[in-house]
N, C-alpha and C positions, 0 to 999 in steps of 0.2 A: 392805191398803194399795193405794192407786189410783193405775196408772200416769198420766203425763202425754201426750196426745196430738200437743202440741203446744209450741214455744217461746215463753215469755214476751215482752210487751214489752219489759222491759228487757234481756232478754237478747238481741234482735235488734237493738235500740241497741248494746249494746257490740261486737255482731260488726261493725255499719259502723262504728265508732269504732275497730275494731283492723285494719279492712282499710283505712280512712279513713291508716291510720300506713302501715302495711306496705307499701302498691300505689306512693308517692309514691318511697319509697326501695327499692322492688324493680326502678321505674321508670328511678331512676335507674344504679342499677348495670346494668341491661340497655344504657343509652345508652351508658355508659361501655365498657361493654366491644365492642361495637359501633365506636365508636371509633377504639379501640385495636384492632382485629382492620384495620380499615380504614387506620392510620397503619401497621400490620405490612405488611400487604397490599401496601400503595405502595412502603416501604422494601424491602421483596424487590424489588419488581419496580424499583426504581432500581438496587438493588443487582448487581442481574440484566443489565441493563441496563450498566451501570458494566464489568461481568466480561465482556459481550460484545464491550466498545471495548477493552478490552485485550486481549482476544483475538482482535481482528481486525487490531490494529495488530502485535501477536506476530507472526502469520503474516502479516501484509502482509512486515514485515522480513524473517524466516526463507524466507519464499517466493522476494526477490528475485534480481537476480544480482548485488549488490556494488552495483552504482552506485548510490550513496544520495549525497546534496544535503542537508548541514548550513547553515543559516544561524542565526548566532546572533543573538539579538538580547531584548530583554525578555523573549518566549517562542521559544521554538527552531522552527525549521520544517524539517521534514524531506521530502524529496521522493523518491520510488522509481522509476527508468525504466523498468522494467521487475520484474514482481512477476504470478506465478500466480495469487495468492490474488485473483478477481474478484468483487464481488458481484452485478454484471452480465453473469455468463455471457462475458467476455471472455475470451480465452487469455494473452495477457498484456498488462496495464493497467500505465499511469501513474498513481501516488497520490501525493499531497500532502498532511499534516495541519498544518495552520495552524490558530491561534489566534486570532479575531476579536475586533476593538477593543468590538463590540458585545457588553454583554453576558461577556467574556470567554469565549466559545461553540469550542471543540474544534471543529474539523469535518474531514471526511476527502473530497476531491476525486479522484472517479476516472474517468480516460477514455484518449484514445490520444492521446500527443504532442502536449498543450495547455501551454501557459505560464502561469505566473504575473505579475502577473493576467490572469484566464480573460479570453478575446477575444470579442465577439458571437458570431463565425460557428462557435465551437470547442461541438465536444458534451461535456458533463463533468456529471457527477453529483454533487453537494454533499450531504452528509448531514452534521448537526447529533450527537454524538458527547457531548460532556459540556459544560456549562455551568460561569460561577462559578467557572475554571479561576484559580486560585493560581500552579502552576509546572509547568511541562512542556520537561522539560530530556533533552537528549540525548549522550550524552558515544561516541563510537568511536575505540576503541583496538586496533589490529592485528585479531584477528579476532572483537572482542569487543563489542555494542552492548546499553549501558545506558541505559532508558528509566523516566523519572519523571516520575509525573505527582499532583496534588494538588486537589482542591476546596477551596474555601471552609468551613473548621470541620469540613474530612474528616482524616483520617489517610493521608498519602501513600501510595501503590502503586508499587513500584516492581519491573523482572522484567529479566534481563539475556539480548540473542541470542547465540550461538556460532555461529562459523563464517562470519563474514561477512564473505569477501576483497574489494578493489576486482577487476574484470577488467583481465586483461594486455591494453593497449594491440595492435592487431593490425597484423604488419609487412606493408608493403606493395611486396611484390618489383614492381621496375624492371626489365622487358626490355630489355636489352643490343642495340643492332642487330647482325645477324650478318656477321662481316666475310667477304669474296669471297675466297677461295679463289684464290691466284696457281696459275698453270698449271706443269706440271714445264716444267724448259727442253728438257729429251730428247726431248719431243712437239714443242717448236716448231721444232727443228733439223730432226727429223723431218719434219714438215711443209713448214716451208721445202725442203728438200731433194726431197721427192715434187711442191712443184709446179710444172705444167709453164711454161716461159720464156715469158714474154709476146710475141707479133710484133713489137713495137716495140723489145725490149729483145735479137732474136735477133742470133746473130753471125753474118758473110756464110761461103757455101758456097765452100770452095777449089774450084781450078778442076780437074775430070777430067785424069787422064795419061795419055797415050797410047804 
């Protein structure tokens, strides 16, 4: 029996006719998952993303000293005068998280002793926080603040801080002027008495006897 050297015609036809099938849909499950590795990929990093604005808003709160600025209103805006937690290397920052009509855009305002709305001449840092924001509400009860917040066709987030008193108001003592001190009357008799009769006021010298 005599082996074969080589492949037939027909049999190199049906190899491109069965790679002809296979490459088209090996093709496509490779795009597919490629994809999908890339829509995972974004969703982490939104997700990621999403976990860092709430954990910068957590310790913006937790960091402050009490004085927090609820305003309520469609979306809640909350303002902190004072807060450690800097992203700017500051020692202690004023932040603001407002809601923009734009957009519905979360955004977080940090700098020293700026108003709302930010003024020309004022230095403040604006960073952009979550988009497509649904509801971001704020509720504080004694020492208790409740923070929720929601996207657009997300599953709301919501985390509660402990411990966060207003500051006691600081008294401010009034100097009394100090009242003068009246003299004893013992000294002034005293005095009166030691001093010596004026010339004007002496009485005349009786006359020698002889």
């Amino acid at each position: 029996m005599r082996h074969r050297a080589a492949f037939t015609l027909i049999e190199v036809l049906i190899s491109i006719a069965l790679l002809g099938i296979i490459l088209p849909a090996l093709y496509q499950s490779v795009t597919l998952l490629r994809d999908s590795n890339s829509h995972l990929f974004s969703h982490l990093m939104k997700a990621k993303a999403d976990a860092k604005a709430t954990r910068t808003l957590f310790l913006d709160i937790a960091s402050s000293d009490g004085n927090l600025t609820l305003h309520k209103d469609e979306f809640d805006r909350l303002c902190l005068e004072k807060t450690n937690n800097s992203l700017y290397g500051l020692s202690q920052a004023k932040v603001c998280w407002v809601v923009l009509k734009q957009n519905k855009t979360l955004v977080r305002a940090e700098g020293i002793g700026f108003h709302l709305p930010v003024g020309m001449e004022e230095k403040v840092e604006v960073d952009a926080v979550m988009r497509d924001m649904a509801l971001f509400d704020l509720y504080w009860k004694g020492d208790k603040v409740l923070v929720v917040l929601q996207q657009k066709g997300k599953e709301p987030v919501s985390f509660m801080v402990q411990g966060i008193t207003k500051p006691k108001p600081k008294k401010i003592k009034i100097k009394k002027p100090k009242a003068k001190k009246p003299s004893a009357p013992g000294k002034t008799a005293e005095h009166n008495a030691t001093r010596p009769p004026s010339p004007g006021n002496s009485a005349p010298l009786a006359p020698p006897s002889f």
